[in-house]
Structures are given as structure tokens and as C-alpha cells.
C-alpha positions in Angstrom: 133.8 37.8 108.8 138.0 37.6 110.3 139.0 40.8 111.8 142.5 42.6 110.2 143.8 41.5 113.2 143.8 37.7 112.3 145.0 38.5 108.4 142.4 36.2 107.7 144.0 33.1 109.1 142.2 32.8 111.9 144.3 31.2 114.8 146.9 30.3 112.2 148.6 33.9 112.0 151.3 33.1 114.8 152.9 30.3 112.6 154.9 32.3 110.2 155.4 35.1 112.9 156.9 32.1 115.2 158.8 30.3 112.8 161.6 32.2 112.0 162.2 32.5 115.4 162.3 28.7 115.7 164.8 28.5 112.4 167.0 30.6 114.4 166.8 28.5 117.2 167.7 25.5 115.7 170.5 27.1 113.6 172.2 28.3 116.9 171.5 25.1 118.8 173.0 22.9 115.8 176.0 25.0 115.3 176.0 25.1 119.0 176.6 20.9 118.9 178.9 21.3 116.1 181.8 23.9 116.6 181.7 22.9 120.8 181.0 24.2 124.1 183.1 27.2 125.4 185.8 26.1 123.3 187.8 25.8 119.9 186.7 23.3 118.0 184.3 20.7 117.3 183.5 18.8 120.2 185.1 15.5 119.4 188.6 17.3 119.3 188.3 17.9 123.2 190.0 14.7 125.0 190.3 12.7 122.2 193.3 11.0 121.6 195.2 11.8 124.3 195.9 11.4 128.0 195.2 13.1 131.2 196.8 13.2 134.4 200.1 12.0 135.3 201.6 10.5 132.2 200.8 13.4 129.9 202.5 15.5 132.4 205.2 13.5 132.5 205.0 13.6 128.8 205.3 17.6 128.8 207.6 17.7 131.6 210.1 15.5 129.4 209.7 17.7 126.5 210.6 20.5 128.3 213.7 18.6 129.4 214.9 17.7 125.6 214.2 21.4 124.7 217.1 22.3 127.8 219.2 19.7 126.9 219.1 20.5 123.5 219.9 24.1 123.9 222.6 23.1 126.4 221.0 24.9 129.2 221.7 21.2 131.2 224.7 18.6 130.6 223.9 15.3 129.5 224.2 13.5 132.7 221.8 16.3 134.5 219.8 15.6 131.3 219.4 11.3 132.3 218.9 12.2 136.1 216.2 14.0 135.4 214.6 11.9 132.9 215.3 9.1 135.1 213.7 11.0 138.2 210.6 11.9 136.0 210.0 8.1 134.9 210.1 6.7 137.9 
């Protein structure tokens, strides 16, 4: 005769106390892998699609010079040296 202790399951009794425990595990770990890692967004949005380094700092560096141009903080001929200086 099983003992209360064992709810008559003999060494069985830990699998339904342990396996919510796991569900929640594998909920966090797959939302986790889904939604990223110390970021916004889904992994695959990190890095993809655009460039690093020096052109996509040249990229914002010439934005910021057509947002000055455009409200006419610089003339247009400070406007090409720049640009010019930034291309090259």
C-alpha cells in the first residue's frame, strides 16, 4: 500500500508538479527567440538591410546636411563643399 505522500503514483507524482514549470520555460524561451534579445523587435529586424560603419555614417551625416540646407541654415555652395568633403 502507496503512502499519501506519493498520491498513489508512486514515483510518478513529480510529473505534473514539474510540468507546468517546464511550459513556462519554454513559453519564455520561445518568446525569448521571437520578440529578440535586449531589444525592440524580432531579431531578424536587428542589421538587416542596412549598413554599418562608414557609409551609413556618411549616409546620416548627409541627411543632416539636406535638413541645413533645406532650412537655409547653410548656402548652397557650403551645402556642395560639404557634401563633396563627406564623399570623398
Amino acid at each position: 500500500m502507496m503512502g499519501p505522500e506519493h498520491f498513489g503514483w508512486g514515483g510518478w507524482w513529480i510529473f505534473p508538479t514539474m510540468m507546468p514549470l517546464l511550459m513556462i520555460v519554454v513559453v519564455v524561451a520561445i518568446l525569448y527567440f521571437i520578440l529578440g534579445r535586449g531589444g525592440p523587435g524580432p531579431p531578424w529586424w536587428h542589421d538587416s538591410g542596412r549598413s554599418s560603419g562608414p557609409a551609413r555614417d556618411a549616409e546620416t551625416a548627409i541627411e543632416v546636411l539636406k535638413k541645413r540646407y533645406a532650412k537655409g541654415e547653410i548656402t548652397r555652395e557650403e551645402f556642395e563643399q560639404i557634401k563633396n568633403d563627406l564623399q570623398s
